[in-house]
C-alpha positions as CSV (number, residue, x, y, z in Angstrom):
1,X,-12.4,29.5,-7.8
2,X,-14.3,26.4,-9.3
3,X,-16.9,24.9,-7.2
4,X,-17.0,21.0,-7.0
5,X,-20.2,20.6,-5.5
6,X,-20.6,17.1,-3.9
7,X,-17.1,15.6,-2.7
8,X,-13.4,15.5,-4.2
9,X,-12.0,12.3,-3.9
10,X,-7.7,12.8,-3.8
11,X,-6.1,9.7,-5.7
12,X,-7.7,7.6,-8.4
13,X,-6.3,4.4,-7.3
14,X,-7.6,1.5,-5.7
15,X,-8.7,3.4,-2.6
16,X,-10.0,6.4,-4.8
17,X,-12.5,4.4,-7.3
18,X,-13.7,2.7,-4.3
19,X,-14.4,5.6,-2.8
20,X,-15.5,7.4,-6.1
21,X,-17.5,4.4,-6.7
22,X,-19.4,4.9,-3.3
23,X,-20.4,8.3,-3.6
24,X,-22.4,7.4,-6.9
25,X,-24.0,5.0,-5.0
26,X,-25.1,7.6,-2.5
27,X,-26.3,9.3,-5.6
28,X,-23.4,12.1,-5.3
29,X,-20.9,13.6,-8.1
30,X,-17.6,13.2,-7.0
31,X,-14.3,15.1,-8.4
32,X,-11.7,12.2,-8.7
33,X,-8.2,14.0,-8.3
34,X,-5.1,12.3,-9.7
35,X,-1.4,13.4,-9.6
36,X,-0.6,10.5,-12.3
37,X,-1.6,10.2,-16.1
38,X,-3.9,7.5,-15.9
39,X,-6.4,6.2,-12.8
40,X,-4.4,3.4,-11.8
41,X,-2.6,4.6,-8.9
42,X,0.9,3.3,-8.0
43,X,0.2,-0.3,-9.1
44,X,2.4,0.3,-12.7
45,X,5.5,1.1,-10.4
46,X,5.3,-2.3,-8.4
47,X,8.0,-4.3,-9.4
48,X,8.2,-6.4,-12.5
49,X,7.0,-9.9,-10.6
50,X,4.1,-8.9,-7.9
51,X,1.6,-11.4,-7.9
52,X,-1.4,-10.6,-5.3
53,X,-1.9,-13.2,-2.3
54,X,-5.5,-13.4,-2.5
55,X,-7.4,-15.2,-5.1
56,X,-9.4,-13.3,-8.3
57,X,-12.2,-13.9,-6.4
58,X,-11.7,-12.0,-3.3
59,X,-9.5,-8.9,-5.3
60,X,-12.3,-7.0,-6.8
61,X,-13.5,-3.5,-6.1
62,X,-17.4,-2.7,-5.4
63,X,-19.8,-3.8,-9.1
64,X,-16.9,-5.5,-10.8
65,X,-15.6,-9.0,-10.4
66,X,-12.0,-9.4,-11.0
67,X,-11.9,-11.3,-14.9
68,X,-10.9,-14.6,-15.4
69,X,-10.1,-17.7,-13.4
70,X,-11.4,-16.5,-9.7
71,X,-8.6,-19.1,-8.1
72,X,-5.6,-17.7,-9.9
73,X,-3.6,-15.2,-8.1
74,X,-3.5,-12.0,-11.0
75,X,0.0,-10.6,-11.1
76,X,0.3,-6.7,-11.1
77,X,-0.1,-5.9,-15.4
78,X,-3.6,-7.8,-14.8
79,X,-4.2,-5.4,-11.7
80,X,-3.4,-2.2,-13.7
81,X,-5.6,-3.3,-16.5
82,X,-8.8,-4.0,-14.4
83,X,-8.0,-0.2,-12.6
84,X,-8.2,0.7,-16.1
85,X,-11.3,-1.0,-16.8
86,X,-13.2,0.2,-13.8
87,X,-12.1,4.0,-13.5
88,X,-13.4,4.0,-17.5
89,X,-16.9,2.3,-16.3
90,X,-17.3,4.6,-13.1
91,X,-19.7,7.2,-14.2
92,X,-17.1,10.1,-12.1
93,X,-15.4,13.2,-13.0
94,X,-11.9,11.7,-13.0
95,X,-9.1,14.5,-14.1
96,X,-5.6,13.3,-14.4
97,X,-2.2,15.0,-13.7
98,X,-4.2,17.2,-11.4
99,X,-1.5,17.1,-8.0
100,X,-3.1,18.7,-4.5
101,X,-1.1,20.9,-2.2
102,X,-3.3,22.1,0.3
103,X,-6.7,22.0,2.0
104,X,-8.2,24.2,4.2
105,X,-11.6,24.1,5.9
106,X,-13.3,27.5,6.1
107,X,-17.1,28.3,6.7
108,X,-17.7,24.6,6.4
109,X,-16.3,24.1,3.2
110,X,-12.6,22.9,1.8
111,X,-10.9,24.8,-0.5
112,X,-8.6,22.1,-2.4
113,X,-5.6,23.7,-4.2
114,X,-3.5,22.2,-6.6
115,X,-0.3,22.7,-7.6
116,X,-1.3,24.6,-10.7
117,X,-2.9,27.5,-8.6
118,X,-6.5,25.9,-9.4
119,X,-8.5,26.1,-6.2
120,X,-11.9,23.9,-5.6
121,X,-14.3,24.1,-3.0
122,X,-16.5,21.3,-2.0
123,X,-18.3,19.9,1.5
124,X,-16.4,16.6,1.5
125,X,-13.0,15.5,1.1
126,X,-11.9,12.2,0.6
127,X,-8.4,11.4,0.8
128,X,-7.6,8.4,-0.9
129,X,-4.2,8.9,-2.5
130,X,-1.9,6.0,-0.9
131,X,1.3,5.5,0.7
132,X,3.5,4.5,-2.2
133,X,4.7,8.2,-3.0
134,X,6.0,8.0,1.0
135,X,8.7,5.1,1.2
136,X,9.3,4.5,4.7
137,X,13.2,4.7,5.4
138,X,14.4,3.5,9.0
139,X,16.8,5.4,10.5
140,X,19.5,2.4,10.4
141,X,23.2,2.8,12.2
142,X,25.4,4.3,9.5
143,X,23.4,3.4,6.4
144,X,23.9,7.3,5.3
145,X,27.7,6.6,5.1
146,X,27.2,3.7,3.2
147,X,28.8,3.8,0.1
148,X,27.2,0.8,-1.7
149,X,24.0,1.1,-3.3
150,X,21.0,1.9,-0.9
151,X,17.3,1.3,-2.8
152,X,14.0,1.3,-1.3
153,X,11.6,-1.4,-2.6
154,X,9.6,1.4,-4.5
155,X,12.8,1.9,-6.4
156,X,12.8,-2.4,-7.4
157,X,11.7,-3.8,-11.0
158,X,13.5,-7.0,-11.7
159,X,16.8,-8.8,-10.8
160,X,18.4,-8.6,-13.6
161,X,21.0,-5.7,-12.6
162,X,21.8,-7.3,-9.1
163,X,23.4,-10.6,-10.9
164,X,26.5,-11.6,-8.7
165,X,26.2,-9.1,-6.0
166,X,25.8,-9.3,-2.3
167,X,22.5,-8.2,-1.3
168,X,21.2,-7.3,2.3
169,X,17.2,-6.9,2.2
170,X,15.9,-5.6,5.2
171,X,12.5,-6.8,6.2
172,X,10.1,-9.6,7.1
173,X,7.2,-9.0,5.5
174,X,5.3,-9.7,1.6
175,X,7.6,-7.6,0.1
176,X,10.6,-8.5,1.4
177,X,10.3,-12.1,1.6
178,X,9.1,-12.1,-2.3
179,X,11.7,-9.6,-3.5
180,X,14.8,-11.8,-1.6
181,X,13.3,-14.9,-3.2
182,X,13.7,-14.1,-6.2
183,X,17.1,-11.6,-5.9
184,X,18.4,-15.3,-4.7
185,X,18.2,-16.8,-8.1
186,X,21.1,-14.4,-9.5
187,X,22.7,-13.0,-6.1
188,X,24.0,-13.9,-2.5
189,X,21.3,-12.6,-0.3
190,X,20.3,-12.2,3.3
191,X,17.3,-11.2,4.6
192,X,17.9,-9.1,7.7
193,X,15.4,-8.9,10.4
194,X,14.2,-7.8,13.5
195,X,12.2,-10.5,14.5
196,X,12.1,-14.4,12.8
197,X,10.1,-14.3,9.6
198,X,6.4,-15.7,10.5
199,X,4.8,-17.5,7.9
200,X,1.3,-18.4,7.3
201,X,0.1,-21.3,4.9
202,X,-1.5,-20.3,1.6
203,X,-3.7,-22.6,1.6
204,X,-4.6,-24.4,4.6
205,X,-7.0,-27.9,4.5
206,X,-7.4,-27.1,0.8
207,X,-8.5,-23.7,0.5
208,X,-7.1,-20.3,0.4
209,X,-6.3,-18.5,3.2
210,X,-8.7,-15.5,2.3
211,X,-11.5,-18.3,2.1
212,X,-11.1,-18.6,5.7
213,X,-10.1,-15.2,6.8
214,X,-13.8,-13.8,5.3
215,X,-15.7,-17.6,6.8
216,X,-14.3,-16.7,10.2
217,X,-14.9,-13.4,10.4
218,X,-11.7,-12.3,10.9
219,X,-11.5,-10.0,7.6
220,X,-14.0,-8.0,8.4
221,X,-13.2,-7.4,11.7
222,X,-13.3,-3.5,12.6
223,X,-11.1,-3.3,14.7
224,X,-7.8,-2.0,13.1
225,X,-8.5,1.0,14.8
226,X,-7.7,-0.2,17.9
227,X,-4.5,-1.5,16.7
228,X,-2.1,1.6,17.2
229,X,1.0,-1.0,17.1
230,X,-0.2,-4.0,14.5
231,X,1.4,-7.4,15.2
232,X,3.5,-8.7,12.3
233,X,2.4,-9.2,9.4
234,X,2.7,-12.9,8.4
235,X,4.2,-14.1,5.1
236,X,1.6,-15.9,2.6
237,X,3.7,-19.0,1.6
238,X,2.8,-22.0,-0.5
239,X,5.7,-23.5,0.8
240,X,8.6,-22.3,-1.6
241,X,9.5,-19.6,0.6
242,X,9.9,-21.1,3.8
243,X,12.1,-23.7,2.3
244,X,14.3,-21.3,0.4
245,X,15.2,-19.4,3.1
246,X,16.0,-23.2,5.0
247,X,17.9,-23.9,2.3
248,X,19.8,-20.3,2.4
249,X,18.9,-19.1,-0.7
250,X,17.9,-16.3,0.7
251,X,19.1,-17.0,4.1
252,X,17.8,-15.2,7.5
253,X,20.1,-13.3,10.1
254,X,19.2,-10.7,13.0
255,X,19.3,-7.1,11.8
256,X,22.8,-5.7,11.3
257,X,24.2,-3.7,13.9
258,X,25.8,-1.5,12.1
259,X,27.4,0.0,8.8
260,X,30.4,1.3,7.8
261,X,31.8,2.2,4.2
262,X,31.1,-0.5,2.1
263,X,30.5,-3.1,5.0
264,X,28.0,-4.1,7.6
265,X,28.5,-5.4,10.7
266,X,26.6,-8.6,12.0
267,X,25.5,-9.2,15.8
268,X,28.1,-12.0,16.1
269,X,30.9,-9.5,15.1
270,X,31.6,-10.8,11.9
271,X,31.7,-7.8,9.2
272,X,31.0,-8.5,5.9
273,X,30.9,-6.8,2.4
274,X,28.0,-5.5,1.0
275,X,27.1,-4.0,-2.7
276,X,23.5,-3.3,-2.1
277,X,21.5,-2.7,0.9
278,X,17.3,-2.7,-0.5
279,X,14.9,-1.6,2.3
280,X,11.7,-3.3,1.8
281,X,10.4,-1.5,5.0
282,X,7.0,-0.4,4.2
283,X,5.1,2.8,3.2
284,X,3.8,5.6,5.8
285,X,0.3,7.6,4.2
286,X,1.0,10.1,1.5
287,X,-0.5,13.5,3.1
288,X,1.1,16.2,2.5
289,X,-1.0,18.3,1.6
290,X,-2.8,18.3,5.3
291,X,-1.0,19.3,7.7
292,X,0.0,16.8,10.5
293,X,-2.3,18.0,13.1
294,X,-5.4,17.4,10.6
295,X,-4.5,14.0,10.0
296,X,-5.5,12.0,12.7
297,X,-8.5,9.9,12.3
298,X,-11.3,7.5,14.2
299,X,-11.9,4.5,11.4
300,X,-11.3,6.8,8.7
301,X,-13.5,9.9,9.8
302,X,-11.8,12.3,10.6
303,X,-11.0,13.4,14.1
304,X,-10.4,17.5,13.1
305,X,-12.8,18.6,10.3
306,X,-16.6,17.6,9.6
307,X,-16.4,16.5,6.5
308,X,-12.4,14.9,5.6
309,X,-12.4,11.3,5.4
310,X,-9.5,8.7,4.5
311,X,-9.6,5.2,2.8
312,X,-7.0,3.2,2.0
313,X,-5.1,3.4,5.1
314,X,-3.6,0.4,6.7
315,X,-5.1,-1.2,9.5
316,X,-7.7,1.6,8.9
317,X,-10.6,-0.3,9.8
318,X,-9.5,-3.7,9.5
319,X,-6.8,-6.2,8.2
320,X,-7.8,-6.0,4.5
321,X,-8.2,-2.0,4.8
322,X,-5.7,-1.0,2.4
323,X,-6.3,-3.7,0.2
324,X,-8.5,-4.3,-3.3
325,X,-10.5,-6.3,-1.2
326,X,-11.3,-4.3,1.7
327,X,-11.2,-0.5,0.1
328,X,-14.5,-0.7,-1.4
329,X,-16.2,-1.5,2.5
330,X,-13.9,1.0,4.1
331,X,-15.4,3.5,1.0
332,X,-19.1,2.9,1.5
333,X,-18.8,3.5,5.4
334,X,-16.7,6.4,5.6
335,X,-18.9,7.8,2.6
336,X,-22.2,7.1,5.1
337,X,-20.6,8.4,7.8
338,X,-19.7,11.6,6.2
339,X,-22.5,12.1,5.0
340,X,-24.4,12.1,7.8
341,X,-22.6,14.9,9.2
342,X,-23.6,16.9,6.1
């Protein structure tokens, strides 16, 4: 049994240096826990082409400013290499390829184990370790029969492989929208939705959206919380993918209604074959190691145990909660709050 003092932070992403980066300020020592080989978090297994839609300027974490022109829009290699930067500046006990399995609460301490057989005990917990290791799979009419190719967006690099084919992606968000853009230069591809795609201007009168999100208030909103079914998220568009999917290229159709061998079946009754079907559906919160019943939360204390906090969750606090932009503020008040109860 190794004792960890002050807090363990779980993940050494985004949402984990913030975090990490918070405690420090609150003059603690933090244990930084990461399952990967480097303190980047999931950002290296984006795919090939992510570019961020906010501006340098409004994608840093807490004491660094993003590098460079603060009205470009880095792509994810620049994103990795500033994680880099910053977990090597943070004055924190970061230890790589270090993967939790449990936690348990006892006499008013956690007991963190790992997968090793290692145990540590400290006061506070922080978990901060994401959603990409959790792709979010809908259960879709006869997609387990399908005997195409069935990816989730986690699972995308580049478009290279997909030259030719007929893709379906399913979804209507970022993701989804970005990914069938640029699938349509080399492939025939729909977009399948639930709902019509809702798009919101880039950069309305002049000036990035993010400009106004944060001079209206509306970014720092907390009230994410409150928001148990979040509206749909809009599309950040500069105009390019609005008319592309006009233009058909990808086009837009109603969610298939169902699958069967190598074919889906469109609402109008018109069935079509398919070679790949790519979910780009979303994450849910990697948490495995608590169990279900500890995971609920109020703004990112948690609800079960003095002591466990979360950062990094969507919709956590508010709309940028599980973004570069909006970890860092989610980190120093959950990091107040839980200290407090101390």
């Amino acid at each position: 049994m190794i004792d960890a003092s002050d807090a363990i932070v779980i993940g050494a992403g985004q949402s984990g240096l913030a975090a990490a980066h918070a405690l420090r300020q609150a003059g603690r020592f933090p244990v930084v826990l990461e399952a990967g080989q480097e303190p980047v978090g999931s950002w290296p297994s984006y795919y090939d082409s992510l570019t961020l839609f906010s501006p340098a300027r409004y994608s840093s974490l807490p004491g660094m400013p993003f590098p460079g022109d603060p009205d470009r829009y880095p792509r994810r290699d620049e994103v990795v290499d500033y994680l880099r930067r910053y977990a090597k500046n943070l004055d924190a006990d970061i230890r790589t390829g270090h993967r939790v399995s449990s936690i348990r609460r006892r006499d008013g301490r956690f007991t963190v184990q790992l997968e090793d057989g290692t145990e540590l005990t400290t006061p506070v917990v922080i978990a901060a370790s994401g959603a990409f290791g959790q792709p979010y799979r809908p259960q879709l009419p006869g997609l387990d029969t399908f005997t195409g190719t069935v990816l989730h967006s986690a699972e995308y690099r580049e478009p290279s492989a997909f030259g030719g084919q007929r893709v379906v992606v399913v979804g209507a968000a970022n993701t989804a929208v970005q990914v069938g853009y640029e699938l349509a230069k080399v492939a025939t591809v729909t977009l399948a939705t639930r709902t019509p795609i809702k798009y919101a201007p880039q950069r309305p009168l002049g000036r990035d959206v993010h400009f106004w999100s944060i001079a209206l208030g509306f970014d720092h909103l907390p009230i994410g919380h409150l928001l148990k079914n979040p509206p749909h998220t809009p599309v950040n568009d500069d105009g390019r993918y609005q008319r592309a999917v006009k233009a058909g290229k990808p086009d837009r159709r109603p969610m298939f209604t169902s699958v069967d061998g190598d074919a889906v079946t469109w609402p109008d009754g018109s069935r079509e074959h398919v070679d790949t079907i790519l979910l780009a559906t979303g994450y849910r919160p990697a948490l495995s190691y608590l169990d279900p019943a500890e995971r609920g939360h109020r703004k990112g204390i948690s609800t079960v145990h003095p002591g466990l906090g979360f950062v990094g969750l969507e919709w956590q606090r508010s709309f940028a909660s599980a973004t570069l932009r909006g970890v860092g503020r989610d980190a120093r008040y959950v990091v107040r709050r839980l200290l407090r109860q101390r």
